[in-house]
Phi, psi and omega in degrees: 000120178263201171268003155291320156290330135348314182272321167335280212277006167262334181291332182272337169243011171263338185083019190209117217250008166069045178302155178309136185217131175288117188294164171278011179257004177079004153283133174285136172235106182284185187272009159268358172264342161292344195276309176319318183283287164358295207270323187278337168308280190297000163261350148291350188240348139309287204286324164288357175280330210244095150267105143309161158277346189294027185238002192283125156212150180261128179213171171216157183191203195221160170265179171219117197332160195343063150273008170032289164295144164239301202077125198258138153342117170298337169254040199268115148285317184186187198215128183269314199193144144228142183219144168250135186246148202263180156345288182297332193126314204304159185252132154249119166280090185321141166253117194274141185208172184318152194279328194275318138334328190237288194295345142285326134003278178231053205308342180281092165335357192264340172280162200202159184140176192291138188312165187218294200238149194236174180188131231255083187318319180135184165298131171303117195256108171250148168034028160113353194294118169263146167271163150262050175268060241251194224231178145248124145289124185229150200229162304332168164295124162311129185293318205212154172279119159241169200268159168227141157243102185280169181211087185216160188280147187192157184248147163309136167313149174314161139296339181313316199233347149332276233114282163261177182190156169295327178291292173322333176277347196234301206229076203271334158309338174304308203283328186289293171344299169298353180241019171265325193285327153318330191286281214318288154015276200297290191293025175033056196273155163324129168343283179294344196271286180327305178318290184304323183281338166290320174287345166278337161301344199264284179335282172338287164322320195299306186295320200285335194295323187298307188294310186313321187248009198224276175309320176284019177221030184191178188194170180298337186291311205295285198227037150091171153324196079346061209260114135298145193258135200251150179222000000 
């Protein structure tokens, strides 16, 4: 499903094409910025529920010899894995622990050498500015410039401005069903019409949540088939 169908099929099952409507501030909000919102509301809440891989992203980058700070990704959520890799190649994987932890650790920025534990410091301070960038603390400081490989959660472009998205091509029942229970939501829709659309979102989700945590993270060698109980 891309995203004209996708707007299709919510105008369609609300029965409501969203005409342009005036804010109390004498702003217009047309019906592709409500449809839109409908929709990126429900791939947020899809994606916190769901790790897919596809929210999985990979980068590299460098310390800087007594540097301590490192710096995250602008589209950096959370973190699956950092690792610094030395000289030789080899991958050392940090073990993440408290910003209070490393600074009792190591309380001297002067010690140094290659990291062991990283930690998630908080917002980038330029010149008195905090950015919304945030930042990894790391113990020891580094002695020398190294490659790091982040392994981190981040949302996927929108279908709003995509088109397309993995989730609409691979799992569409989710994405719609969520972004109708925003819709209804939104039109203050009937009791029982809100309900039911949530349970069918709840369905939906319950499945993809099976392929995202459950089947994409295991195979048949490792832990066998499936057996359904025969009764």
């Amino acid at each position: 499903m891309n995203y004209a169908q996708l707007v299709a099929s919510i105008e369609a099952y609300t029965e409501n094409n969203f005409p342009d409507i005036t804010l109390s501030d004498n702003t217009v909000e047309t019906t592709a910025e409500q449809i839109n919102r409908f929709i990126q509301q429900a791939e947020q809440r899809i994606y916190n529920n769901i790790q897919f891989p596809s929210i999985r992203k990979n980068m590299t980058g460098v310390t800087q010899a007594n540097n301590k700070y490192l710096s995250a990704p602008d589209d950096f959520l959370a973190v699956y894995s950092l690792a610094v890799i030395d000289a030789t190649g080899s991958y050392e994987y940090l073990l993440n622990k408290d910003v209070n932890f490393i600074r009792q650790a190591y309380p001297q920025p002067t010690e140094t050498a290659i990291p062991k534990y990283y930690a998630l410091f908080g917002p980038t301070v330029v010149s008195s500015v905090i950015s919304d960038e945030l930042t990894f603390i790391l113990g020891p400081t580094p002695d020398a410039i190294y490659s790091v490989e982040l392994h981190y959660y981040y949302y996927p472009e929108s279908i709003t401005t995509a088109v397309t998205s993995w989730l609409g091509d691979n799992f569409d029942s989710v994405l719609l069903y969520g972004s109708l229970v925003e819709a209804y939501t939104f039109m203050k829709g009937e009791t029982d019409m809100v309900a039911l659309y949530n349970q069918k979102y709840m369905e939906a989700l319950a499945l993809a949540k099976r392929l995202g945590d459950g089947m994409e993270r295991q195979d048949a060698y490792r832990s066998g088939q499936f057996r359904q109980a025969v009764t």
